[in-house]
C-alpha positions in Angstrom: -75.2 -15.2 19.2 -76.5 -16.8 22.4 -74.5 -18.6 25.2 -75.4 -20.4 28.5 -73.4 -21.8 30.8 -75.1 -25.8 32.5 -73.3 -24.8 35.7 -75.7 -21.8 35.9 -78.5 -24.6 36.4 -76.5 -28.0 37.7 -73.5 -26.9 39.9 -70.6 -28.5 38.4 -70.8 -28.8 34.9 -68.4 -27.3 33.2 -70.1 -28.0 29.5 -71.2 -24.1 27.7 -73.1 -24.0 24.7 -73.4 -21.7 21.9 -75.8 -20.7 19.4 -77.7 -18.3 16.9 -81.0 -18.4 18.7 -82.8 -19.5 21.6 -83.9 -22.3 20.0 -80.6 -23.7 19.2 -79.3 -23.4 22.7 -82.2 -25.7 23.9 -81.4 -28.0 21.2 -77.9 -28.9 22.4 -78.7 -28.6 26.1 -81.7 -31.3 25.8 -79.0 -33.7 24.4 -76.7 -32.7 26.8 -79.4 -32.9 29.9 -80.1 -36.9 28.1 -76.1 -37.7 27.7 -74.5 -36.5 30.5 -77.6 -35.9 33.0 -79.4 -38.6 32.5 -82.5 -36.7 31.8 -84.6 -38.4 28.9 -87.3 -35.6 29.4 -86.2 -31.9 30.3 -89.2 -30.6 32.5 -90.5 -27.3 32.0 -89.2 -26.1 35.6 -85.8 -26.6 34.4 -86.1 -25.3 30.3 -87.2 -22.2 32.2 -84.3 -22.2 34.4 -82.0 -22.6 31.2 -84.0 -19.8 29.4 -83.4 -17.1 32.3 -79.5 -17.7 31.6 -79.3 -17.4 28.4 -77.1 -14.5 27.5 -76.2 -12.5 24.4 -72.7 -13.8 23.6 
C-alpha cells in the first residue's frame, strides 16, 4: 500500500490518497490537481515532487 499526503506538495490541502502502487496514487492525485487545483496538466516538476513523497503506508 502506498500513501501521500497533497499538503506535502501544496501547503494546505488536507486531501491524502491511498493506493496499491505508484501508479495509482498518480491516478487520483492528477484528478485531484484538475478538481480542486485547477491544474488540467500536472507538469513533470510537480509529478516528481509527488513521487518523492510517496510513502509505504
Amino acid at each position: 500500500m502506498k500513501v501521500f499526503a497533497c499538503g506535502d506538495v501544496v501547503p494546505g490541502c488536507g486531501r491524502t490518497f491511498s493506493a496499491a502502487d505508484e501508479d495509482g496514487i498518480l491516478t487520483q492525485v492528477a484528478a485531484h490537481a484538475a478538481a480542486d487545483h485547477g491544474l488540467a496538466d500536472v507538469p513533470p516538476a510537480l509529478v516528481e515532487q509527488v513521487r518523492s513523497r510517496i510513502l509505504a503506508g
